[in-house]
N, C-alpha and C positions, 0 to 999 in steps of 0.2 A: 748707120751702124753705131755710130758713137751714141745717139737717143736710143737706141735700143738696148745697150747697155748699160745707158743710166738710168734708161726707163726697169730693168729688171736688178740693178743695185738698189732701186730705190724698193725697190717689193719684196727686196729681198730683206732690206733694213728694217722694213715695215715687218717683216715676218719674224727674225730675230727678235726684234724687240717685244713683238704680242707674247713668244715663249716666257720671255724672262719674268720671273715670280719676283713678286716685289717683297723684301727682303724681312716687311713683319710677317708677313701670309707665311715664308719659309720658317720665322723663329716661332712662331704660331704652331703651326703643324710640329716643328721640334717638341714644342711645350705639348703638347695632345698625344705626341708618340709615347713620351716620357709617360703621361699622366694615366693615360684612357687601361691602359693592362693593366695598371694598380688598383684599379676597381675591381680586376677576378681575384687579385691575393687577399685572401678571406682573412686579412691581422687587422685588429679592433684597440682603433687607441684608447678610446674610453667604452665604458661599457653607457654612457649617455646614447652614442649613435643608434644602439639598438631598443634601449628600453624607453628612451625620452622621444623618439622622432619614430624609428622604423616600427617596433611593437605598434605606438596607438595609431599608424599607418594603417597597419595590418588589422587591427581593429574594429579601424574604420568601414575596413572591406567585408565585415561581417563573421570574422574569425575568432577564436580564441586567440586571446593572449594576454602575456606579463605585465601587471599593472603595477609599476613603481609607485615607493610610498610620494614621489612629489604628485602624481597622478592621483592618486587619493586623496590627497591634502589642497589637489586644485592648483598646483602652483606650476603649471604648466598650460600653454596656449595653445590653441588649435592649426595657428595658421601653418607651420610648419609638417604638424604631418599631414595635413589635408593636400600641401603640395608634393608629399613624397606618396601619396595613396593612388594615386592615378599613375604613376611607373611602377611603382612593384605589385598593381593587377597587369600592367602588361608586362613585366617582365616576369612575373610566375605564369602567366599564357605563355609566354614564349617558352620559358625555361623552367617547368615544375618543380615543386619537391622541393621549394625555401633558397634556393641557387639564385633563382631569377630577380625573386621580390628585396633580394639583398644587393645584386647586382646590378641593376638599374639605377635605381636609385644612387648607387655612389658612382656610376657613370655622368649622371645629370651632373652630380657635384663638381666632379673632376671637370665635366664642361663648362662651368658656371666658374671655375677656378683661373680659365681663360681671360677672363674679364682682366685681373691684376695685370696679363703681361701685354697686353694691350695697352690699359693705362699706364702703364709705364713707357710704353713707347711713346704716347703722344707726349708726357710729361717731360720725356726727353727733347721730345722734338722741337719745344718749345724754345730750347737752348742751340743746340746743333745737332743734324744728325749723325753725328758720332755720338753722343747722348743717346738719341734713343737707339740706335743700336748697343750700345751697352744693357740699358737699362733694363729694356727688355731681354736680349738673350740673358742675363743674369736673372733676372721675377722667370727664367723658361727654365732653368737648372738648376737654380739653389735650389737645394736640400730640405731645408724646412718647406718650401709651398711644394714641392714636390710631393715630399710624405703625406700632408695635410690635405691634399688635393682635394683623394676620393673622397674622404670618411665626411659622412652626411651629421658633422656637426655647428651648430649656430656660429663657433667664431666662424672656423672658417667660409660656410657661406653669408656672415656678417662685413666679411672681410670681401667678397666679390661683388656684393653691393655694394661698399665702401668706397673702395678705388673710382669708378665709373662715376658717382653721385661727383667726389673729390673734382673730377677733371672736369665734368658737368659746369659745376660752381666757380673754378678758377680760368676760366675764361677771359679773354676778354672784355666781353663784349659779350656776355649770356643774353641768350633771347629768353623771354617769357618761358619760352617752352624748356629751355634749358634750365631753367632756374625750377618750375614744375619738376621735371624730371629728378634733381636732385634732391628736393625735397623730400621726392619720393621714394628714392632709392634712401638718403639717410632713414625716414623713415623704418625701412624694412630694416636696414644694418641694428637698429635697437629695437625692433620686433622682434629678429633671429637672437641676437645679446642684450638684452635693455643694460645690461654693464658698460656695454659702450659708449654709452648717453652723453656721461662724460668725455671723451674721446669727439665726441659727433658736436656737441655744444662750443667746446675748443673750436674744432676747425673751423665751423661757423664763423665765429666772434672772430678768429684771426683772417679768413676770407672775406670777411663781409663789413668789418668794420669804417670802412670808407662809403658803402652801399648798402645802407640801411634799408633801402628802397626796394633789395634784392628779399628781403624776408617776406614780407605778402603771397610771392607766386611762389614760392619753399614752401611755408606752409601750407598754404593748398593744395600743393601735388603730398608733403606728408599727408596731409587730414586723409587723402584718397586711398594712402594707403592702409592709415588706421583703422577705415572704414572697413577694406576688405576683409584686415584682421578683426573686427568686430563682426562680421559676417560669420565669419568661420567660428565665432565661439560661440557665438549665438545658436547657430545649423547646430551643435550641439548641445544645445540644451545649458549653457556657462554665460553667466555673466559675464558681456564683453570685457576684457581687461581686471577683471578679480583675481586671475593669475597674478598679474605685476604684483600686484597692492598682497595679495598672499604671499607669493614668493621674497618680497621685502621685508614681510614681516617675520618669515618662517629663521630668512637666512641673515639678515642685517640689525635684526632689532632684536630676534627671539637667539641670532649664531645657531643654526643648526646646524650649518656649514662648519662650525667647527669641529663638528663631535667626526668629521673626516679628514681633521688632524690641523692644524694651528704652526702657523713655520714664519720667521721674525721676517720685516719689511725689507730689508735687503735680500732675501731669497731670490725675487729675479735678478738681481746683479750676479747672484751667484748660477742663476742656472742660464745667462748669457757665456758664462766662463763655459762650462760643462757643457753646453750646447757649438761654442764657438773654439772653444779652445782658444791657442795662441792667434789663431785667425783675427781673433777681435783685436786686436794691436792696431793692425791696417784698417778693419771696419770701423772702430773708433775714430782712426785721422780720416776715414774716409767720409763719414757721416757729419765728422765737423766740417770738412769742405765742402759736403753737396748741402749744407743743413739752406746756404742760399742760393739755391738752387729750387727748391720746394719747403718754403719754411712750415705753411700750411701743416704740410705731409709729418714734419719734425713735430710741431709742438700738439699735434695730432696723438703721435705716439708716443712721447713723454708723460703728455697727461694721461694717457689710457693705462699707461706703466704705473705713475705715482696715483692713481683712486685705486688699483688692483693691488698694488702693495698698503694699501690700509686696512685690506681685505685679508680674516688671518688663515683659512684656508687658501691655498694658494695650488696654481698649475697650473703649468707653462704654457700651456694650451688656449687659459685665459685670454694670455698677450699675444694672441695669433697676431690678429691687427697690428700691433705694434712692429713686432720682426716684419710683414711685409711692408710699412713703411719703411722702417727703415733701411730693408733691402735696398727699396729702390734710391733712395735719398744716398747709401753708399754708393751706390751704381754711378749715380749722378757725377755724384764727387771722385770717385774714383779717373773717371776721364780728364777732370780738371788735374788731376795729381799728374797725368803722361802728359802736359800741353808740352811740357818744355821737350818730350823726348819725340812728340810731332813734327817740333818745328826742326831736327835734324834731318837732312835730306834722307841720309841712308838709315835713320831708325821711321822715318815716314810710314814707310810701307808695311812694315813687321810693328808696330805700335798696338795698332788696334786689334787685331789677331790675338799678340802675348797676352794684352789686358786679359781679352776674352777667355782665353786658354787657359790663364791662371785665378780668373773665377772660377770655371770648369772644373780645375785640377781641386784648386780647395773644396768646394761642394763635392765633388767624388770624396772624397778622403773624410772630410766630417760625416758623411752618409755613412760609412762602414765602419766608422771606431765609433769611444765614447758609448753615449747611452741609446745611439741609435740601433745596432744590431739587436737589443733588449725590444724596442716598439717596432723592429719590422716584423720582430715573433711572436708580438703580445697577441693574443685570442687566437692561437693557429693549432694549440693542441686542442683546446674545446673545438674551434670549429671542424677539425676531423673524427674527433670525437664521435659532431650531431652528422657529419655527414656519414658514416656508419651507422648509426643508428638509425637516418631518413632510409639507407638504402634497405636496413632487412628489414623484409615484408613479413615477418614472424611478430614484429614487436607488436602489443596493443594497448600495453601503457607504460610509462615509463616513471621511474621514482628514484629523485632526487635522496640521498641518504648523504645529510650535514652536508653537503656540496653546496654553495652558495651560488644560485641560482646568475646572481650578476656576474659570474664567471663563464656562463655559459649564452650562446649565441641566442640567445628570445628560441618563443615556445614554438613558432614557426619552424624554423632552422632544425632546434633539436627533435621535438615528438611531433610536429606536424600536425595530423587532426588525431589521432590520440593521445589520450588525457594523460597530465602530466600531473602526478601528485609532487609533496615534499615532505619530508620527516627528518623534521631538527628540532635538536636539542633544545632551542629556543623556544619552539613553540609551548604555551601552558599545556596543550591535550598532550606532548609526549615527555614532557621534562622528566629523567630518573628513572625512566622504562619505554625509551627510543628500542631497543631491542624487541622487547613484545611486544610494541605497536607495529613495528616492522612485520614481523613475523605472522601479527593479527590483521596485517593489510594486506600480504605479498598476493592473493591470490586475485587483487585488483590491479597489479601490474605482473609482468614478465620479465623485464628490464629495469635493472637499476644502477645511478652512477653513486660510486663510491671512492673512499680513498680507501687504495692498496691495504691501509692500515688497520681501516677497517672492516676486514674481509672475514671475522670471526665475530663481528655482532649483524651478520646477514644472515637471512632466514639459509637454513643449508641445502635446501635445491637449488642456490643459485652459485652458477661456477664462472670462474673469469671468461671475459672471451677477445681483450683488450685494454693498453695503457695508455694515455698520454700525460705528458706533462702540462699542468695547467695551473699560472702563477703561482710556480715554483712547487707545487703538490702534484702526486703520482695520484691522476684519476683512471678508475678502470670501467669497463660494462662487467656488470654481470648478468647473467642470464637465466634463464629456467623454462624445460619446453611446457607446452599446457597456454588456454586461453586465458584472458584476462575478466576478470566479472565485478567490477567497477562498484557494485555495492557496497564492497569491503572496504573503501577508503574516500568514501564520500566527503568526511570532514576532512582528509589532508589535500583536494585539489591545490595546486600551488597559491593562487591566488589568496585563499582561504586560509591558509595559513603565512604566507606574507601579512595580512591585515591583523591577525591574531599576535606577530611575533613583534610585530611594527620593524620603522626604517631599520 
């Protein structure tokens, strides 16, 4: 009797234990709950996600669409939207009508975004595992990688390559293959940003300076990657890598970059304030305690911090990388700051919880002040806008009237397969008689966006039929019944007058 009941205690332990989720898989799936919905809220931090990456995606698939002046100057690479071009034809199969092919794609992201709170668990684990339980429930909640997740732009999936090549590399004991693998992932981290090069060269030099031995099989798994991006520039008809060498030249030698505005070298200091508020008080003492903890990870993102503040265009977006390191490196240190309230018997048990909970509580609370409620709305009135417009089946062309185009969600999203002219002021064909070019073209659209204001230089069969706010201007539809006959506005296709009006 008694082996019979130890025999079914013992099956029964054995069964308990198979249930229980081992405790990253739970902060994991937390960080996925959080992330994967914020791929359907259609707000657009920069308008790069859609014209730099998803447009020459969509492109790629045989489509019309918005061809940014760096795309015509060459100073963009293939390899990125070649990997978002295979989820947004299957997510327009699954979900037509410009929904899908936006959606997927920043789903991929948000999974790819996983990567950070994984490496931070092992980074923690490295120390104790109350370490990586911090580390990562914190890379699963803060607010910054939260926001940045979905949106399909270069830091941030520069930054999920990042982390993974990092823990790759500081190993103990890398194998070949590990040492491969990192190379190749830093690789891709300055294929999606080449701005991080700096950044990615640091951590090198401070990982590897005892193990020179370790750079051969790095390189090699980079060259792998190189290659594949040379593949893809190639498949298009681009001189492998003549983006870099253009884009340095356009924006570093020639400052093109600054004519989108110029702001002094301490600007990130100042927009860790405005981002962190009083919060940075503690993430400062916390980051100086975990800095030995992962020095790597620190001087990783200090240098990524001071090349970007040399740089006189500036945004904050830039220093993705940098904020998640140094997430994690507070995270780190922040555990070391509770040892002393561990070793109290009766604060033991409530320690790590409070910690947790009062990450928690600060990430909630910087998510909804400050200049966050501004970028969870940014692109939400354009994108209801195009999705009005996708849905009536009346429209057969659409015309942009002075509405600047990068405001608006790519030609996909707004006119879909019909033609989308533009008539601005800028352009030479309408400069000082934008009105009777309008007027002389309307019968090639039916549909036009305009501001509110200018609802008395539009041809007059067209009447409102909607508003939104769209960075910070009242944009409307206006409409007019009758078909569209495309002849009439041959020269203002958008495209065609982007090139004519330049950047």
């Amino acid at each position: 009797m008694d082996d019979t009941a130890s025999r079914h205690n013992a099956v029964s332990g054995l069964n308990i234990a198979a249930l229980r989720v081992h405790p990253l898989l739970a902060i994991v799936l937390i960080a996925a709950a959080i992330r994967l919905p914020l791929a359907f809220w259609p707000n657009t931090h920069h308008n790069d996600e859609i014209f730099q990456y998803l447009e020459p995606a969509w492109r790629m698939l045989g489509h019309e669409s918005i061809v940014s002046w760096e795309w015509r100057y060459g100073m963009r690479g293939w390899l990125l939207p070649t990997l978002i071009a295979g989820p947004a034809a299957i997510g327009d199969w699954l979900l037509p009508g410009g929904t899908g092919a936006f959606i997927l794609p920043r789903l991929l992201a948000a999974g790819a975004s996983l990567s950070i709170v994984v490496s931070a668990w092992m980074f923690g684990a490295r120390v104790t595992r109350t370490h990586a339980l911090i580390a990562s429930f914190v890379t699963a909640v803060w607010f910054e990688l939260v926001y940045f997740a979905p949106h399909v732009l270069g830091e941030s999936l520069a930054t999920a390559a990042f982390l993974p090549a990092a823990l790759l590399l500081t190993r103990a004991s890398p194998s070949q293959r590990d040492l491969a693998g990192a190379g190749a992932l830093l690789a891709l981290t300055v294929l999606f940003r080449f701005q991080y090069a700096p950044a990615v060269a640091t951590f090198v030099i401070v990982a590897s300076w005892r193990h020179w031995g370790r750079i051969a099989p790095m390189a090699l798994g980079g060259l792998a990657a190189l290659m594949v991006s040379a593949v893809a520039d190639a498949t298009h008809g681009a001189v492998p890598f003549a983006w870099l060498v253009i884009n340095v030249q356009q924006n570093l030698l020639l400052n093109r970059a600054a004519d989108f505005g110029v702001t002094p070298a301490i600007t990130y200091v100042d927009s860790f304030w405005f981002m962190w508020s009083v919060a940075i008080v503690p993430l400062v003492l916390f980051i100086a305690r975990g800095w030995r903890r992962a020095p790597e990870l620190a001087w990783a993102a200090f240098a990524n911090i001071a090349f970007h503040s040399m740089i006189g265009h500036k945004e904050y977006r830039f220093i993705f990388l940098s904020v998640a390191l140094l997430i994690i490196v507070a995270a780190l240190g922040s555990v070391d700051w509770i040892e002393t309230l561990r070793t109290a018997p009766k604060w033991r048990r409530y320690s790590v919880p409070m910690l947790a909970g009062g990450w928690l509580c600060v990430s909630a609370l910087l998510a909804t002040t400050g200049l966050m409620p501004v970028y969870w709305m940014r692109g939400i009135g354009a994108a209801s806008l195009a999705s009005t417009l996708r849905a009536d089946p009346q429209m057969c062309g659409l015309a942009l009237y002075d509405v600047p185009v990068f405001l608006m969600p790519g030609q996909n999203r707004l006119a879909g397969r019909a033609p989308l002219y533009a008539l601005y002021a800028g352009d030479p064909l309408a400069t000082g008689r934008l009105a009777a070019i309008a007027l002389k073209a309307s019968p090639a659209f039916n549909r036009i966006l305009a501001s509110r204001s200018m609802e008395r230089e539009l041809p007059p069969d067209f009447s409102e039929r909607g508003c939104e706010t769209v960075s910070g201007r009242e944009i409307c539809t206006f409409a007019r019944n009758g078909d569209c006959d495309s002849e009439a506005a041959l020269s203002f296709k958008i495209n065609d007058v982007l090139a004519r009006a330049g950047p």
